[in-house]
C-alpha positions as CSV (number, residue, x, y, z in Angstrom):
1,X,-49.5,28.8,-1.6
2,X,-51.3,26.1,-3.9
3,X,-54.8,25.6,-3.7
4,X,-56.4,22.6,-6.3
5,X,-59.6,22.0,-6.9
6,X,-61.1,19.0,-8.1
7,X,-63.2,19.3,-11.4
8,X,-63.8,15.6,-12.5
9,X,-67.1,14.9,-12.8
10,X,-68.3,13.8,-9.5
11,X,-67.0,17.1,-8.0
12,X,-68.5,19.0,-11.3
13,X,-71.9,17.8,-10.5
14,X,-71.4,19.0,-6.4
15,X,-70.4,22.6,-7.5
16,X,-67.0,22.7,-8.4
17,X,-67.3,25.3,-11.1
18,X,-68.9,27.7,-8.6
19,X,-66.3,27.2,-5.9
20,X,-63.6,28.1,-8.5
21,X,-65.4,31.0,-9.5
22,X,-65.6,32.0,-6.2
23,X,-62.1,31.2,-5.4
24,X,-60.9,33.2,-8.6
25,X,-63.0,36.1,-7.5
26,X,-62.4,36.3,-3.9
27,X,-58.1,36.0,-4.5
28,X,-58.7,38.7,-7.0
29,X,-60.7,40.8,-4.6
30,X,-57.5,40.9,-2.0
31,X,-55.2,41.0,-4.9
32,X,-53.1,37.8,-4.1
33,X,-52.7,36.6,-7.4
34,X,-49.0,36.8,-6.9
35,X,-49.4,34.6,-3.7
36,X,-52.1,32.1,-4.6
37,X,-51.8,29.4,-7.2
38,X,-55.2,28.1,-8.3
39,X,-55.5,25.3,-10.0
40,X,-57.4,22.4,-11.5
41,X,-57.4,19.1,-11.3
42,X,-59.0,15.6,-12.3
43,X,-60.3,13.3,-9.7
44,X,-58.8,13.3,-6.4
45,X,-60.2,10.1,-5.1
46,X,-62.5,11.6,-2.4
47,X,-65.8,12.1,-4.4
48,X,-67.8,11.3,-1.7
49,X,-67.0,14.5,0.4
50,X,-67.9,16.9,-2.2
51,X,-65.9,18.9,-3.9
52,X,-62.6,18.1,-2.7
53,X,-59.4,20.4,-2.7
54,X,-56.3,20.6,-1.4
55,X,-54.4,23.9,0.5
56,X,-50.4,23.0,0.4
57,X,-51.4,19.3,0.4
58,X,-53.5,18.9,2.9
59,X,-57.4,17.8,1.7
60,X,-60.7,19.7,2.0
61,X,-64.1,19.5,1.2
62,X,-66.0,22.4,0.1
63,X,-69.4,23.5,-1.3
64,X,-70.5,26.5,-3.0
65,X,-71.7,27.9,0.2
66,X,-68.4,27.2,2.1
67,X,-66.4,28.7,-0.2
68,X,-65.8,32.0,1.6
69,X,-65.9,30.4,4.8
70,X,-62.7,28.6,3.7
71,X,-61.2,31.1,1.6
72,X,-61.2,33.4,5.1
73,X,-60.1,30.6,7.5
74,X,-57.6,28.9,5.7
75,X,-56.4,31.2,2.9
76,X,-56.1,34.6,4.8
77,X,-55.6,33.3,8.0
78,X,-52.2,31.5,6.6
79,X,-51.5,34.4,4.2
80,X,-52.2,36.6,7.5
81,X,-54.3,39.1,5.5
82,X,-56.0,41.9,7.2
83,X,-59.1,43.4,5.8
């Protein structure tokens, strides 16, 4: 699974560090370093919807404070983690 996060500067300047760091943390926590690829990436063209990233292609926006809320939804619930 691919999961790229925007870090130009309009996504910077919405949080973007912070929703890697979360990201980083939060894959580490469930140990699926092996299964999730986290990247980086320079402007995705959709800096009006904050920080924008893509799961496997397909485009989201997140903030700081729905980090987890996607990392739980969309990560785990494809990866069909169990607590």
């Amino acid at each position: 699974m691919k999961v790229t996060v925007c870090i130009g500067s309009s996504c910077h300047l919405k949080g973007s560090r912070q929703v890697v760091e979360q990201l980083k943390e939060l894959i580490a926590s469930k140990q699926l370093q092996d299964q999730v690829d986290l990247s980086g990436t320079f402007c995705m063209g959709n800096c009006e919807h904050g920080v924008s990233a893509s799961l496997d292609g397909e485009n989201h926006s997140l903030t700081p404070d729905n980090t987890r809320d996607f990392f739980e939804r969309q990560i785990l619930a494809k990866l069909a983690v169990n607590d």
